[in-house]
C-alpha positions as CSV (number, residue, x, y, z in Angstrom):
1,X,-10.2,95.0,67.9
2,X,-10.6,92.4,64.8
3,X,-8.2,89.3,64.1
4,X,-8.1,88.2,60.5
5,X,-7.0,84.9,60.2
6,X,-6.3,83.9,56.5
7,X,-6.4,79.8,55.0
8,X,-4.2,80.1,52.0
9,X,-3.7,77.2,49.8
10,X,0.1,77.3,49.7
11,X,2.1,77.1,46.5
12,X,4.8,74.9,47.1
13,X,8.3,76.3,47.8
14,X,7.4,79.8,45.8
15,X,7.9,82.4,48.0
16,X,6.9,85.7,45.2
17,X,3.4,83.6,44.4
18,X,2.6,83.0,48.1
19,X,3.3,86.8,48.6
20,X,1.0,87.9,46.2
21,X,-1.8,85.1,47.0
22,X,-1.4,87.3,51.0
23,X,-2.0,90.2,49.1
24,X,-4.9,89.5,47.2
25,X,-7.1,88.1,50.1
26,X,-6.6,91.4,52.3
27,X,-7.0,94.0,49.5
28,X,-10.2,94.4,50.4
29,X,-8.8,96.1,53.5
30,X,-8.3,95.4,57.0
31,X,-9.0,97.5,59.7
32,X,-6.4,99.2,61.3
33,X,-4.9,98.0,64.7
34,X,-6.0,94.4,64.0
35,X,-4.1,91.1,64.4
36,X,-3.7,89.4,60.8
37,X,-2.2,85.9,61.1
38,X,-1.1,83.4,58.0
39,X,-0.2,79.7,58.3
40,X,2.9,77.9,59.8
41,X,6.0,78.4,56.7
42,X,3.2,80.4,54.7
43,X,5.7,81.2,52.1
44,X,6.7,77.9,50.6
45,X,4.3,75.3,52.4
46,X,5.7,72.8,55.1
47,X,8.9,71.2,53.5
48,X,11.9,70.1,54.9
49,X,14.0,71.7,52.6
50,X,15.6,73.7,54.6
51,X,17.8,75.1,51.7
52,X,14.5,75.9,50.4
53,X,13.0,77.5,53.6
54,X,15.3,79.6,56.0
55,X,16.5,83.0,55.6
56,X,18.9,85.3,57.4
57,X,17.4,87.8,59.7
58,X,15.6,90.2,57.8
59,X,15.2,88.1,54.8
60,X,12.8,88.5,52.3
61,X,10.0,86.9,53.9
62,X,10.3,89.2,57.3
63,X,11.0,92.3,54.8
64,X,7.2,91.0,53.2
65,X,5.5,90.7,56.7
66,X,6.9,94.1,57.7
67,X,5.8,96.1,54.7
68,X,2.4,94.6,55.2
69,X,2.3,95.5,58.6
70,X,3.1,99.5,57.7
71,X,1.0,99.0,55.0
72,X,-2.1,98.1,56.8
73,X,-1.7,99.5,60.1
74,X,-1.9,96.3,61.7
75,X,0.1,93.5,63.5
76,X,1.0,90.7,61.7
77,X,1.8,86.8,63.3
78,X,3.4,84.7,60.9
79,X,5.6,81.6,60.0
80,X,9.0,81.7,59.3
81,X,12.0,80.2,59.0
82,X,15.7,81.3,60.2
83,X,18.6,79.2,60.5
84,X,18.8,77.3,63.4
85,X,22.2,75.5,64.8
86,X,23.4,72.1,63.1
87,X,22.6,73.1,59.2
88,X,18.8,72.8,60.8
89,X,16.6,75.3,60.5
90,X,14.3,76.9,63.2
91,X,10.3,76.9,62.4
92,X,9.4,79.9,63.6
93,X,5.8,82.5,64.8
94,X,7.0,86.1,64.0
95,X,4.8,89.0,65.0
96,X,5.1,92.5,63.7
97,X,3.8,95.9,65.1
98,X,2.0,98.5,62.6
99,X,5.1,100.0,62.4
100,X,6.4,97.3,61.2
101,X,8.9,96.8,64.1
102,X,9.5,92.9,64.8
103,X,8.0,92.6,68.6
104,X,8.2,88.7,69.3
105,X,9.5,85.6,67.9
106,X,8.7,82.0,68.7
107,X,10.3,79.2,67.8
108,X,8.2,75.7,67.6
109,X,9.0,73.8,71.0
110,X,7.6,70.3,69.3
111,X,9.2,69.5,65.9
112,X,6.9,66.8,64.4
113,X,9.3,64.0,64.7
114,X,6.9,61.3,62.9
115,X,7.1,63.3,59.5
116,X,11.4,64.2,60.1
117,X,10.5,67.7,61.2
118,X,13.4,66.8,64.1
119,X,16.4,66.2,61.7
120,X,15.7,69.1,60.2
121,X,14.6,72.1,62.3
122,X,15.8,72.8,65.6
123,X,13.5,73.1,68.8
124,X,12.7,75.7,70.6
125,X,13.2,76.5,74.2
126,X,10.5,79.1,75.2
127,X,7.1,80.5,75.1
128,X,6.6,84.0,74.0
129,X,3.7,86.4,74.9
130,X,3.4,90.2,73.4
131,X,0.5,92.6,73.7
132,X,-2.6,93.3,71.6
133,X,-5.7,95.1,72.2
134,X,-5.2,94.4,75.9
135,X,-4.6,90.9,75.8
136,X,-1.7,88.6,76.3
137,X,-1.3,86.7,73.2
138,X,0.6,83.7,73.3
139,X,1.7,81.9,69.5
140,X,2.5,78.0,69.1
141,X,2.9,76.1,65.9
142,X,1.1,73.1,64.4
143,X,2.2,69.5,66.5
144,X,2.3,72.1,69.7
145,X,-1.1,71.9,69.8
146,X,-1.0,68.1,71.1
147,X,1.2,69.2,74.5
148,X,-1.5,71.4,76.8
149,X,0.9,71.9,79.2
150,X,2.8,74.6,77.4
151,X,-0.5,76.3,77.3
152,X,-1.6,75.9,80.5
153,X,1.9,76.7,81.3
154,X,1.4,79.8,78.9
155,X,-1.8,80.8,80.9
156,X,0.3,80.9,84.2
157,X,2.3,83.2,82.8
158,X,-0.8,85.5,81.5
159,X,-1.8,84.1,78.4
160,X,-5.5,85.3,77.4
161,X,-5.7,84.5,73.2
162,X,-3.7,81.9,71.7
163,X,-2.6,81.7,68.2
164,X,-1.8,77.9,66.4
165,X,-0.6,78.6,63.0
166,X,-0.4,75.0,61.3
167,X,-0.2,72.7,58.1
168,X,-2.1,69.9,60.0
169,X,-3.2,67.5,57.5
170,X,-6.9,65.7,56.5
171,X,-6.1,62.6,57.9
172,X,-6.1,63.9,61.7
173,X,-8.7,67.1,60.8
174,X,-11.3,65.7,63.7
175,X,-8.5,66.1,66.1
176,X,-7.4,70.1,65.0
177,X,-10.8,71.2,66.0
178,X,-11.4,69.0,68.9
179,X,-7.8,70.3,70.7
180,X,-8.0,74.1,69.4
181,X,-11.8,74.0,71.4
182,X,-10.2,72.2,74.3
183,X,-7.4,74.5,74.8
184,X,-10.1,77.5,74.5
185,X,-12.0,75.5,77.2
186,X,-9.0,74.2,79.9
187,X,-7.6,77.9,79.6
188,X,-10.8,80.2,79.2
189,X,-8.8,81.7,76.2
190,X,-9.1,82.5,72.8
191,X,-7.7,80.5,70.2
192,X,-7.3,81.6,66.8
193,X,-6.1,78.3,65.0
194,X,-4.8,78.9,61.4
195,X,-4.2,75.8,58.9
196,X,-3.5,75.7,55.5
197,X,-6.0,74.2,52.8
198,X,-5.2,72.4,49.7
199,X,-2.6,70.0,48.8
200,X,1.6,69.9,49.0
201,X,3.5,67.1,47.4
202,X,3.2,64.8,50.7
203,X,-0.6,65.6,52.0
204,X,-4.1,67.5,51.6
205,X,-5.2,70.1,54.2
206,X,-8.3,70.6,55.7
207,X,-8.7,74.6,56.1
208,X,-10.6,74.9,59.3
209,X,-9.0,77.7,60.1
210,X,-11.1,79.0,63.4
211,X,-11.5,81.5,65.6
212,X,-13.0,80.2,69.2
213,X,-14.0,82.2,71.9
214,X,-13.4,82.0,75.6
215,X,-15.9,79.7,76.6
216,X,-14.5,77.5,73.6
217,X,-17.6,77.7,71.3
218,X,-16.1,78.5,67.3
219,X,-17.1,82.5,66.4
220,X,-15.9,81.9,63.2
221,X,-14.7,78.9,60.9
222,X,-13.3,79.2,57.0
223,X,-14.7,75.4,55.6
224,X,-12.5,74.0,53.5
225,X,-11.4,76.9,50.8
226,X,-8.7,80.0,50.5
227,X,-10.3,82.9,51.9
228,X,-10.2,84.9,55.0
229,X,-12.1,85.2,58.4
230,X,-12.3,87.8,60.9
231,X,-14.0,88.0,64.5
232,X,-13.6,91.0,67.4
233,X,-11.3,90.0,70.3
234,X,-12.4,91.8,73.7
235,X,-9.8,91.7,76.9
236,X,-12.5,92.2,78.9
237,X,-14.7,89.1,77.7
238,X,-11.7,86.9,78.7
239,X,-11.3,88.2,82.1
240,X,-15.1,88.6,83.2
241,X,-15.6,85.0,82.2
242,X,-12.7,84.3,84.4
243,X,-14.0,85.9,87.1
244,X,-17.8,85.1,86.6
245,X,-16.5,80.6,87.0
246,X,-12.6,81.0,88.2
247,X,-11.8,77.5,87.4
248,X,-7.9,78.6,86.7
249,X,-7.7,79.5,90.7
250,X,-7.7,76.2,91.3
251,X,-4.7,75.0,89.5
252,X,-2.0,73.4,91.6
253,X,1.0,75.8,91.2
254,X,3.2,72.8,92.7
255,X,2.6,71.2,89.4
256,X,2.2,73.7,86.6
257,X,5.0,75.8,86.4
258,X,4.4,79.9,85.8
259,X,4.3,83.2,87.1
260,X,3.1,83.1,90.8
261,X,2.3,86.7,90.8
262,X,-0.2,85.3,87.6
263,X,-3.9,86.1,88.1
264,X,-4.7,82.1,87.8
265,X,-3.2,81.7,91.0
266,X,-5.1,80.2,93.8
267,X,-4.6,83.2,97.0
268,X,-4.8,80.5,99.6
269,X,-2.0,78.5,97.6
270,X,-0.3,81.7,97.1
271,X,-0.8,82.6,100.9
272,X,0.8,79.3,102.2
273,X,3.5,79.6,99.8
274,X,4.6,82.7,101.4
275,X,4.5,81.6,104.9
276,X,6.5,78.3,104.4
């Protein structure tokens, strides 16, 4: 199966020409059954206008990313925004089937306090996985990708692709690509890392949207400029890697919370914790 990852240059806060920019860059077609995944708050850019950003359930951004879901057979992982408690909104990774059927939804556990992302969207409390093409995919969002022990804590629980949808700015670019390879590398995981390009009213963006392997090396990178990039996902790469150097055995369960029926798990840790 394919993931399409798409770098739009974001118009700001205009919700009907970020719609139709989506539209553009996949009418060239995608095949069906793949992942497609769009930027953190695709559909006005990262503002904390809350006013400006959140819908009701079923708004008319999640209406969007459900008809293009039907329409091109495929799942779709996106940013949203719903209303969260205290006027605040919550910034938000929804995924939809090829049905169109909404089938997780993730809500960004690290608000980025420097730029007021805390006084105005509320954080989340959990980490979601949901299936595709065999793997266990976990989404974050943007300033999450600073904290690896949600994803290691992610691969205890089964995590095997990760998706980082993002509006992480020029000035710390070196830094996206360094963490989105060292998560790939601590985790033996993919990570499909998906920023926006261009410029808002605050910063520019970088692109470098990527698409990195399991052994962390990039399969596919989108430069600087709107466009789209796609690379085949394979369950099976993840878990023969795994197998062939099984680095995660040796985590110590006693400090990374999980799943201790996870495959990471060490079986003489998991022995001894069964006899105590």
């Amino acid at each position: 199966m394919h993931v399409l990852a798409l770098q739009l240059d974001i118009a700001w806060e205009s919700k009907p020409e970020n719609f139709a920019k989506v539209r553009r860059l996949l009418s060239p077609g995608v095949p069906k059954g793949s992942l497609i995944v769009l930027p953190e708050m695709f559909a006005t850019g990262f503002s904390m206008n809350v006013a400006a950003t959140a819908e009701p359930p079923g708004g008319e951004t999640e209406t969007f990313l459900s008809h293009l879901a039907k329409q091109h057979g495929a799942f779709v992982l996106a940013g949203v925004v719903s209303r969260g408690e205290s006027k605040r909104g919550c910034n938000e990774a929804v995924v939809f089937s090829p049905g169109g059927d909404e089938i997780a939804r993730y809500c960004k556990l690290h608000p980025f306090t420097p730029g007021g992302e805390m006084k105005n969207y509320w954080p989340g409390e959990q980490i979601t996985l949901f299936d595709f093409a065999g793997l266990k995919v976990c989404p974050f969002v943007c300033y999450d990708l600073r904290f690896p022990e949600i994803f290691r804590h992610a691969t205890r629980m089964g995590a095997q692709m990760f998706c980082v949808i993002a509006s992480w700015p020029c000035a710390r670019a070196d830094h996206w690509v360094t963490l989105l390879q060292a998560r790939a590398i601590e985790n033996q995981a993919y990570v499909v890392g998906v920023n926006r390009c261009g410029k808002d009213p605050n910063f520019p963006y970088p692109g470098r949207t990527m698409i990195i392997g399991p052994h962390g090396a990039p399969i596919a990178d989108a430069g600087d400029k709107e466009g789209v990039i796609s690379a085949p996902v394979n369950a099976e790469a993840v878990t023969q890697y795994r197998a062939e150097l099984p680095f995660l055995q040796d985590i110590r369960p006693d400090f990374v919370p999980g799943n201790p029926n996870d495959e990471t798990r060490n079986p003489n840790q998991a022995r001894m914790t069964k006899s105590e």
